[in-house]
C-alpha positions as CSV (number, residue, x, y, z in Angstrom):
1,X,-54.0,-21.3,-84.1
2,X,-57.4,-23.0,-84.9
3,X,-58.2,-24.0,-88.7
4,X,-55.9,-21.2,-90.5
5,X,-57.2,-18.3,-87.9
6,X,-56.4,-17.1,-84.5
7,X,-59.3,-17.3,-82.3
8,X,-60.2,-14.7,-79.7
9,X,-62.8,-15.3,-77.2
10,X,-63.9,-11.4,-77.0
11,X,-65.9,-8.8,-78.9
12,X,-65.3,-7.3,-82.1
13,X,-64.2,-4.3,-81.6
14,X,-61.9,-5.2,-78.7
15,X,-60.0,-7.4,-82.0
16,X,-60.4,-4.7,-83.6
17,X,-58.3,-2.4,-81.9
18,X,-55.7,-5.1,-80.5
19,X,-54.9,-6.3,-84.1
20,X,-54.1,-2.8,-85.2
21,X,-51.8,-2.0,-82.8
22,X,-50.3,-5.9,-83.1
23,X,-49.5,-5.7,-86.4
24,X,-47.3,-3.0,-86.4
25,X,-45.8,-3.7,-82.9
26,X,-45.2,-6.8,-85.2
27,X,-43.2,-5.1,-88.0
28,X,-46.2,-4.8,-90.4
29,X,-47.4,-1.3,-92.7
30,X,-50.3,-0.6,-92.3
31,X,-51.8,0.0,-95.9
32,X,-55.3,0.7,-95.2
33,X,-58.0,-0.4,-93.2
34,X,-62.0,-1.0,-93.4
35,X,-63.2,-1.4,-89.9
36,X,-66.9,-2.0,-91.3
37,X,-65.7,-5.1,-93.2
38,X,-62.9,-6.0,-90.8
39,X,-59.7,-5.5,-93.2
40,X,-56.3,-4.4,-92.7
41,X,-54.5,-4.2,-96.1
42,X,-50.5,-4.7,-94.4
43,X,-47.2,-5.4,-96.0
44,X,-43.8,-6.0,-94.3
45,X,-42.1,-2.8,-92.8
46,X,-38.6,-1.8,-92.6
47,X,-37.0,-4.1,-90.3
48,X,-34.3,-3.3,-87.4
49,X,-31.3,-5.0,-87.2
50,X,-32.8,-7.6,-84.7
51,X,-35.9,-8.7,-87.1
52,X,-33.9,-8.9,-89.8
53,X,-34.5,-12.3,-90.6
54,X,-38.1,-13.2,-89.5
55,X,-39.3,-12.7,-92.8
56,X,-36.8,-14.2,-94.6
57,X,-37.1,-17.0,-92.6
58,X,-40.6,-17.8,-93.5
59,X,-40.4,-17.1,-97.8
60,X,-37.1,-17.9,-98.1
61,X,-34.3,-16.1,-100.1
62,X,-36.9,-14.0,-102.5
63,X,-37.6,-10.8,-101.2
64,X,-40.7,-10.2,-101.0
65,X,-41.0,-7.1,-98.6
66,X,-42.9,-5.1,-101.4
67,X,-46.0,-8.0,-101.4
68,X,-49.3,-6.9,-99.4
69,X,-51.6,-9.4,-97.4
70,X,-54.9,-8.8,-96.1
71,X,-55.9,-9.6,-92.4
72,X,-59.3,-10.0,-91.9
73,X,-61.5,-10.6,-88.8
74,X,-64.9,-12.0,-88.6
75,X,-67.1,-13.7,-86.3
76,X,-66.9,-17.2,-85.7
77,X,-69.8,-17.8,-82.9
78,X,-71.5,-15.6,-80.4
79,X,-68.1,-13.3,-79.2
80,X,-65.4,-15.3,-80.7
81,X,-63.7,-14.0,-83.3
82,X,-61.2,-15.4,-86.0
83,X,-58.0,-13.4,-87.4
84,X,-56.9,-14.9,-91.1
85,X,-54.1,-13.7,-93.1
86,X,-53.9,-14.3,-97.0
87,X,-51.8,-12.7,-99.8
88,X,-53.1,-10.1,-101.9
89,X,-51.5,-11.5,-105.3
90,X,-50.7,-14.6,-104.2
91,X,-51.7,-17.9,-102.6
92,X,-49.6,-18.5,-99.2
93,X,-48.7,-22.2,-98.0
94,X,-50.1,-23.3,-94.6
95,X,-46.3,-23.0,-93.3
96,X,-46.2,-19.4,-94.5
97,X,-49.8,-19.3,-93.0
98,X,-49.0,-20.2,-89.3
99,X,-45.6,-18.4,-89.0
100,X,-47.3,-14.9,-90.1
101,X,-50.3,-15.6,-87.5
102,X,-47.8,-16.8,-84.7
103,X,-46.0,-13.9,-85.8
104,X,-49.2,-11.0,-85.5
105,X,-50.1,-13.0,-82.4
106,X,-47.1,-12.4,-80.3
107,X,-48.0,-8.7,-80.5
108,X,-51.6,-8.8,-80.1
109,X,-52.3,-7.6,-76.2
């Protein structure tokens, strides 16, 4: 987790393709996607009974399981690549930040 991104040493489209399948190994809907700009529109899923508090645990009590976020990729030096996260309608905090990127990374193969 390097200046509010994940950075992957590898080519686009290899990101690409490991990202999409991350993020809903990772308990993310996928909204929509634009591979040309490199934009997944997500939003939290329905959670089992074991994730049930993971994202909770990062806004607190509200419930904000109806909000979407937009991942983006983009280069970030000859084949490195950078993964942000932001909210659609709203600004998140560096905590909330990290925990979703920690988060999309532990299913990114």
């Amino acid at each position: 987790l390097v200046a509010g991104g994940l950075l992957f040493g590898t080519l686009w489209g290899t990101v690409w393709a490991s990202l999409g399948s991350g993020l809903r190994k990772a308990g993310f809907e996928v909204l929509d996607w634009d591979r040309t700009s490199g934009r997944y529109s997500i939003r939290p899923g329905k959670k089992s009974d074991e994730e049930d508090g993971w994202f909770k645990r990062i806004f607190g009590s509200r419930n904000p399981s109806g909000e979407a976020y937009f991942v983006d990729i983009r280069p970030n030096g000859p084949d490195i690549m950078i993964i942000t996260i932001r909210g659609q309608d709203r600004r998140l905090n560096k905590r909330q930040t990290e925990e979703l990127l920690k988060r999309i990374k532990g299913f990114i193969t």
